[in-house]
C-alpha positions in Angstrom: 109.0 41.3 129.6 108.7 41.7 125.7 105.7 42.2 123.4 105.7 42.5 120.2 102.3 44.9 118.7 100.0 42.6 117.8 96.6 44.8 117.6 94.4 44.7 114.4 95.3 48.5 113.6 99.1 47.9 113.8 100.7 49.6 111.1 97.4 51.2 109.8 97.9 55.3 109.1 97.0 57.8 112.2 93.7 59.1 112.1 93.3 62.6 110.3 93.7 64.9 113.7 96.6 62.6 115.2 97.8 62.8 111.9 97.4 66.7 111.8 98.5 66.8 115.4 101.8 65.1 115.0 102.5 65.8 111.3 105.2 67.9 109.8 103.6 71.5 109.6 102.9 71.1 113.5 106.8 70.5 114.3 107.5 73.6 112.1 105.1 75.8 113.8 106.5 74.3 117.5 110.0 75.4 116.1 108.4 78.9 115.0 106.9 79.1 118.4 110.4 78.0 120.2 112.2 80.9 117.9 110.6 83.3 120.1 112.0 82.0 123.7 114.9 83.6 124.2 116.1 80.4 126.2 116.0 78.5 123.4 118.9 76.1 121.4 118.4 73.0 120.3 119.9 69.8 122.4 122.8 67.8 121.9 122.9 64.6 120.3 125.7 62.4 121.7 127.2 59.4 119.9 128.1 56.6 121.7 130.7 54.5 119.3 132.6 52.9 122.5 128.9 51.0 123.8 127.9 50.5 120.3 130.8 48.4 119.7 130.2 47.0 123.3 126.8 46.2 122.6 127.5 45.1 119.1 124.9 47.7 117.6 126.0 50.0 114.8 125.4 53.4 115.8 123.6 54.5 119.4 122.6 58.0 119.5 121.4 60.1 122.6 119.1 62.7 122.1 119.9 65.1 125.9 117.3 66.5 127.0 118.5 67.3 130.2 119.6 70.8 128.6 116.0 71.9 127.6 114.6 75.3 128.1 116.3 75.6 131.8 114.4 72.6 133.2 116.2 70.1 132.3 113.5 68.0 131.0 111.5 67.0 127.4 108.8 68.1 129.2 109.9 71.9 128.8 108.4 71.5 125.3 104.9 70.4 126.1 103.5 72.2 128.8 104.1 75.7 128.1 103.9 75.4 124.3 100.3 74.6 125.2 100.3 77.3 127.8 101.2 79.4 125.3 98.8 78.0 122.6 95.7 78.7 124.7 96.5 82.2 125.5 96.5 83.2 121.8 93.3 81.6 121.1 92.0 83.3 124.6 93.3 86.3 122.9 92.0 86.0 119.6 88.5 85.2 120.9 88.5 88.5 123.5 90.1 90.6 120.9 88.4 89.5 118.1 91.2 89.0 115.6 93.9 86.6 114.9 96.9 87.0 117.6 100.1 85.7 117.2 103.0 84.5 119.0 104.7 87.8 118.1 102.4 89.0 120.4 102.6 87.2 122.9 104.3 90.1 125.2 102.0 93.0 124.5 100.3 94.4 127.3 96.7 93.4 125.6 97.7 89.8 125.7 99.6 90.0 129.3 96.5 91.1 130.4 94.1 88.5 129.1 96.7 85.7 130.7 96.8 87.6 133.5 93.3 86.6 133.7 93.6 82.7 132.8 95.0 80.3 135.6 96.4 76.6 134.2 96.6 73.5 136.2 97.8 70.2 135.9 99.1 67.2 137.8 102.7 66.2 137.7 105.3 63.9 138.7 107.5 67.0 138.7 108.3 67.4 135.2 105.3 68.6 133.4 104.0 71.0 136.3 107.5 72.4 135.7 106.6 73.1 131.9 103.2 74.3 132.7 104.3 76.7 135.7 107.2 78.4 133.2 105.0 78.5 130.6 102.3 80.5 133.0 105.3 82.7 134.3 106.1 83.3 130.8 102.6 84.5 129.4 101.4 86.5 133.1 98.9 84.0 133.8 99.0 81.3 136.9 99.6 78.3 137.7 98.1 75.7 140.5 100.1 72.8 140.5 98.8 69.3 142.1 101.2 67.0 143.4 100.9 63.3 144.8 102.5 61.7 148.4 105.4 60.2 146.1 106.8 63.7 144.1 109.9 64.6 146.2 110.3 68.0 148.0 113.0 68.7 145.5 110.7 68.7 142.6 108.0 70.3 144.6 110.6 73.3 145.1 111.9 73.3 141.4 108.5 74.2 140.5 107.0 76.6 143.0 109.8 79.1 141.7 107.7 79.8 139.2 105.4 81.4 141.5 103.1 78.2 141.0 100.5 77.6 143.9 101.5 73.9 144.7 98.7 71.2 146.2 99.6 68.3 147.4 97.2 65.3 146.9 96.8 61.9 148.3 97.7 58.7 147.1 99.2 58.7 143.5 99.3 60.3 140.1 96.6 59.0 139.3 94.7 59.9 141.9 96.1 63.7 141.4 95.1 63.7 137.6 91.6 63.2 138.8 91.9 66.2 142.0 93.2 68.4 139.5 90.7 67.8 136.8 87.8 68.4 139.2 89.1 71.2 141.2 90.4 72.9 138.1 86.4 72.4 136.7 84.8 73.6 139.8 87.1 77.2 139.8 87.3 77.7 136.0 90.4 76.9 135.6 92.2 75.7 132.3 93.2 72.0 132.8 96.6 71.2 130.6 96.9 68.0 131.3 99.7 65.5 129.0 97.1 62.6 129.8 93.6 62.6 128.0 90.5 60.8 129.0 87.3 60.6 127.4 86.2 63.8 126.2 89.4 65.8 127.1 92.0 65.1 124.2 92.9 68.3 122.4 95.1 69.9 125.0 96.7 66.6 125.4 97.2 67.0 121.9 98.8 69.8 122.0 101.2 68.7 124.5 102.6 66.2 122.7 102.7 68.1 119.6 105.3 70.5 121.6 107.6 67.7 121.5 107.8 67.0 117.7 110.4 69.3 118.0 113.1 67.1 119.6 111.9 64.8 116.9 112.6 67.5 114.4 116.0 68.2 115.8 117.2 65.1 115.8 116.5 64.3 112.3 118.3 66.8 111.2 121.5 65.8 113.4 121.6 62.3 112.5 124.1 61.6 109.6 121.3 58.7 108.4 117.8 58.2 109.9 117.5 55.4 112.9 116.8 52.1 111.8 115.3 51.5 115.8 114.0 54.4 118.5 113.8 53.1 122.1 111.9 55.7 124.3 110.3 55.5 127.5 107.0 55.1 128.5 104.8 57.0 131.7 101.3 57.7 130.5 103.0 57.6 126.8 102.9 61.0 125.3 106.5 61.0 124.4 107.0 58.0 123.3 103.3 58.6 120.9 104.5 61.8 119.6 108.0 60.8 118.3 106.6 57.1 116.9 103.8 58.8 115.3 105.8 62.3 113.9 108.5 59.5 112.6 106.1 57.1 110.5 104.5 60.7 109.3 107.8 62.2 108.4 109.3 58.9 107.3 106.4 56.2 106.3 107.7 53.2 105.1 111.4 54.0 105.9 110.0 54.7 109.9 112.3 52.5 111.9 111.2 50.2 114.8 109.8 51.6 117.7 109.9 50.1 121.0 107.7 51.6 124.3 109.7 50.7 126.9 108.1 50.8 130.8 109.7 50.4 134.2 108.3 46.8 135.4 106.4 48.5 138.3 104.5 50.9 136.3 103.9 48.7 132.6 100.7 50.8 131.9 101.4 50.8 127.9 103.0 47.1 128.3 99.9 45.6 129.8 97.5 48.1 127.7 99.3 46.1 124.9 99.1 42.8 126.1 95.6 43.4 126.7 94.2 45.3 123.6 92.7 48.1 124.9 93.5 50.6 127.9 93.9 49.1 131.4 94.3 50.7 134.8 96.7 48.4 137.0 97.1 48.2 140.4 99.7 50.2 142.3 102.4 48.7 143.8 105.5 49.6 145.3 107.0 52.8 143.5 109.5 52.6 140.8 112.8 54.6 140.8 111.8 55.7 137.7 109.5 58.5 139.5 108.9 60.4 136.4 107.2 56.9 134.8 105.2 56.1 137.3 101.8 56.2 135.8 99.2 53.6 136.4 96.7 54.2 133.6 97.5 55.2 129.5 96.6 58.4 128.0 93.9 57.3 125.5 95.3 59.4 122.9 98.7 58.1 123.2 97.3 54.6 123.0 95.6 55.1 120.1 98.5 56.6 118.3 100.9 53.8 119.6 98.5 51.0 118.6 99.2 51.7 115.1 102.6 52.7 115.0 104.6 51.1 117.9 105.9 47.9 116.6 106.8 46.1 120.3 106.1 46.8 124.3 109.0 46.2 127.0 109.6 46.3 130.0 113.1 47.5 132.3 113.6 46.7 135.9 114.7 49.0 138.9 118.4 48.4 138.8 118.7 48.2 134.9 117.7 52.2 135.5 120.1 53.4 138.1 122.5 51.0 136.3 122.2 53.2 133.4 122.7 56.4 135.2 125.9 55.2 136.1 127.0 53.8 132.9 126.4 57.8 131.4 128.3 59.3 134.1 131.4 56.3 133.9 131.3 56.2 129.8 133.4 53.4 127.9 136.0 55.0 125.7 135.9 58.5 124.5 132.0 57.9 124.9 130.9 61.5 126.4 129.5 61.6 130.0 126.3 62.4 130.7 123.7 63.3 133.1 121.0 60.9 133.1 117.8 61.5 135.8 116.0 58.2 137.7 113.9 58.2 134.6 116.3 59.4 131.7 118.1 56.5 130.4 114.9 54.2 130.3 115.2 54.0 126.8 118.8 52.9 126.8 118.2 50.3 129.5 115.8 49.1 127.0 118.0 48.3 124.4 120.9 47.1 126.5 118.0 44.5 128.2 116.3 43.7 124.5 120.4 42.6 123.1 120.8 40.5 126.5 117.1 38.4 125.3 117.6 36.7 121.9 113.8 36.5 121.1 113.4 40.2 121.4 117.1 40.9 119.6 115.7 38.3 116.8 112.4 40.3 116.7 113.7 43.6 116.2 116.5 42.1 114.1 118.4 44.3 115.9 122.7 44.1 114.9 125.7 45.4 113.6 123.9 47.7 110.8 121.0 49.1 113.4 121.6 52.7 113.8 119.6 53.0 117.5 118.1 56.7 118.4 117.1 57.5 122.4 116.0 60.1 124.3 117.5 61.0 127.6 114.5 62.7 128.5 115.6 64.1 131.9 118.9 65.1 133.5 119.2 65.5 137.1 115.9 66.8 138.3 116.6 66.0 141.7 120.1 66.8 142.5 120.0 64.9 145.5 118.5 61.6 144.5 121.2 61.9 141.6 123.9 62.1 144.1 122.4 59.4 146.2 122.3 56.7 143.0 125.3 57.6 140.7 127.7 58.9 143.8 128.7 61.9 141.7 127.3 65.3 141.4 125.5 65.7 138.7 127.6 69.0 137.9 130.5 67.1 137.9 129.5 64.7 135.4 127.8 67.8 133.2 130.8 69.2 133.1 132.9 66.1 131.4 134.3 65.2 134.3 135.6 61.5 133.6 135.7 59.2 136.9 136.7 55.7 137.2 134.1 53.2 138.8 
C-alpha cells in the first residue's frame, strides 16, 4: 500500500518546541553528551553501488546501526540520553545549581540517581536503552514487557540489572501497565511514545537520535535526494524527517514512513488524518515495529514533513535480511535484524509499483539514505531467517545463496 501526505499541514514548518526539539543545536548537544561515553564511535555508512545499479537508483546508502553503543540498536541513542537528561535536571534541582554531564560520575550525582528509578515498555530495543542508560547513571530500571517480546530480548536487557515485568496482551497494552504502575510508585516514565499530556520525555528520546542524522550528513559525499526509514510508533522515522527539513529546508529530500502491513499505525493515521488505534492482528516479523497506536508527537511532526506513507509485507523483510547477508557484487554484507532493513524493503517495493516510483520520481539521479536500525538482536531468530550466524555475516563473510 502507498500514500502519498495529503494533510492540510503538509509541508508547513514544525512548531517552535518540535522545532527546538529536533533542530540543529539539539544534535550538537546529543553529540556533546555522546563525547562523554566511553563506548562511543560513530556508525558505518555502507554504499551499496552493486543494488543501486540493480535497482536502477543512483546511490543507496546504509546508515548500520547495528554497531551502536553495544546494543546493537538506534535505540541506544534515545533511551539513555534521556536517562541521562533527567538525572542532571534531578540534580540541578536537589543541588541547586546547574550540573553538567561532566558530572555525571560524581558521587553527588551517583547518589541522587541512585535515588531515581526509570521505566518504560519495550519491544526489546528501547528497555535496552533505558536499562544501560540507568546502569550508567546508578539509578534503576523496571522494564515492562508484553506476551510477544522473545526470551532473548528479555535476557539482553535484564543484564543491566533491570527488574523485568512481563505484561499481557501487547505493546500497547504494556505502554499503558507501565505508565500506571510507574505513577502509582513514583517512578520516572521514559517512554519513546507520547500521549496526551506526556510529550517532553518523548521528546527527548527522539532528540537522542538526531545524532545518526548528524552523522550521516556528514558521511555522505552529497545529501539524499530520498530517506526511507521505518515506522513502529514513529519516533525515528519523526526525528530524522523533521532534523532533515530543519537542517536542510527546501533542499530536504523526500521522506517516506514505511510500516510492516500488520502493524500500518502511521500508514492508516495517514490515510485517516488524525491518530488511529487499529486492531491487532496476527504479529509481524518485524517485532521491533509492532505498534498499534502512533506517538502523537511523532504524528504531528510527520504530518508536516513526511511527504508519503507505505507499507512492506512479511517476506519483503526477511527477504531483505537475506539480501544484506548474500550482497550483489563487492556490495558489503551486513547484519540486518527482523526489523532493520524495513527501510530498504521499502524502496526495493516502491521501484517494483510505478505509481509510487512516478510519485517519488524516484531514478537514476536519486541518491537514497536508510537506516538499518537494528542488527541481530536476537541471535537466534537471526539464524532461524537468514540461515547464517549473524557473526559470520558481521565479520564479511561472503556466502553464496
Amino acid at each position: 500500500m502507498f500514500l502519498l501526505n495529503t494533510q492540510p499541514d503538509h509541508n508547513q514548518p514544525l512548531g517552535a518546541v518540535d522545532a527546538e526539539t529536533l533542530g540543529l543545536s539539539a544534535a550538537r548537544e546529543v553529540e556533546r553528551f555522546l563525547g562523554y561515553r566511553t563506548d562511543h564511535a560513530a556508525t558505518p555508512l555502507h554504499s551499496l553501488p552493486a543494488l543501486s545499479d540493480y535497482l536502477g537508483v543512483g546511490a543507496i546508502a546504509v546508515k548500520d546501526e547495528g554497531h551502536r553503543l553495544g546494543l546493537v540498536s538506534f535505540k541506544a541513542l534515545g533511551g539513555s540520553y534521556a536517562v541521562i537528561r533527567l538525572v542532571l535536571e534531578e540534580a540541578t534541582r536537589v543541588l541547586g545549581r546547574p550540573v553538567d554531564v561532566s558530572e555525571l560520575q560524581t558521587a553527588d550525582v551517583r547518589a541522587i540517581a541512585a535515588t531515581m528509578t526509570f521505566a518504560c515498555a519495550t519491544d526489546g530495543n528501547h528497555g535496552r536503552s533505558v536499562a544501560q542508560g540507568a546502569q550508567l547513571v546508578g539509578g534503576k530500571a523496571a522494564i515492562f514487557v508484553h506476551s510477544g517480546v522473545s526470551d532473548g530480548r528479555v535476557a539482553a536487557i535484564a543484564r543491566f540489572g533491570a527488574e523485568m515485568i512481563r505484561v499481557d496482551g501487547t505493546y500497547d497494552t504494556s505502554v499503558t501497565e507501565a505508565a500506571s504502575v510507574a505513577t502509582q510508585k513514583g517512578w520516572t516514565i521514559v517512554s519513546d511514545t507520547s500521549w496526551p499530556g506526556y510529550e517532553r520525555i518523548p521528546g527527548l528520546v527522539m532528540q537522542g537520535y538526531t545524532a545518526l542524522v548528524q552523522e550521516a550528513l556528514r558521511q555522505m559525499p552529497q545529501p539524499p535526494t530520498h530517506v526511507f526509514v521505518q515506522s513502529g510508533v514513529g519516533g525515528i522515522a519523526a526525528a530524522a524527517a523533521g532534523h532533515l527539513s530543519l537542517v536542510l529546508g527546501r533542499k530536504r529530500p523526500t521522506f517516506v514512513v514505511v510500516d510492516p502491513a500488520r502493524a500500518a499505525c502511521l500508514y492508516e493515521t495517514a490515510r485517516a488524518g488524525h491518530p488511529v488505534r487499529i486492531p491487532h492482528g496476527e504479529p509481524t516479523v518485524m517485532a521491533m515495529l509492532e505498534c498499534y497506536e502512533p506517538s502523537l508527537v511523532a504524528w504531528r511532526i510527520l504530518s508536516r514533513v513526511a511527504d508519503a506513507f507505505m507499507t512492506v509485507e512479511e517476506q519483503d523483510a526477511i527477504d531483505v535480511m537475506n539480501r544484506l547477508a548474500r550482497p550483489l557484487g563487492d556490495d558489503p554484507t551486513i547484519v540486518a535484524g527482523e526489523s532493520g532493513g524495513a527501510g530498504l524493503a521499502g524502496i526495493i517495493r516502491a521501484l517494483s509499483d510505478p505509481t509510487a516510483k512516478a510519485a517519488l520520481k524516484l531514478d537514476k539521479t536519486s541518491r537514497i539514505l536508510v537506516i538499518n536500525t537494528e542488527g541481530a538482536t536476537d541471535p537466534e531468530r537471526y539464524l532461524e531467517l537468514v540461515g547464517i550466524p549473524f557473526a559470520e555475516v558481521r565479520a564479511g563473510k561472503r556466502v553464496v545463496a
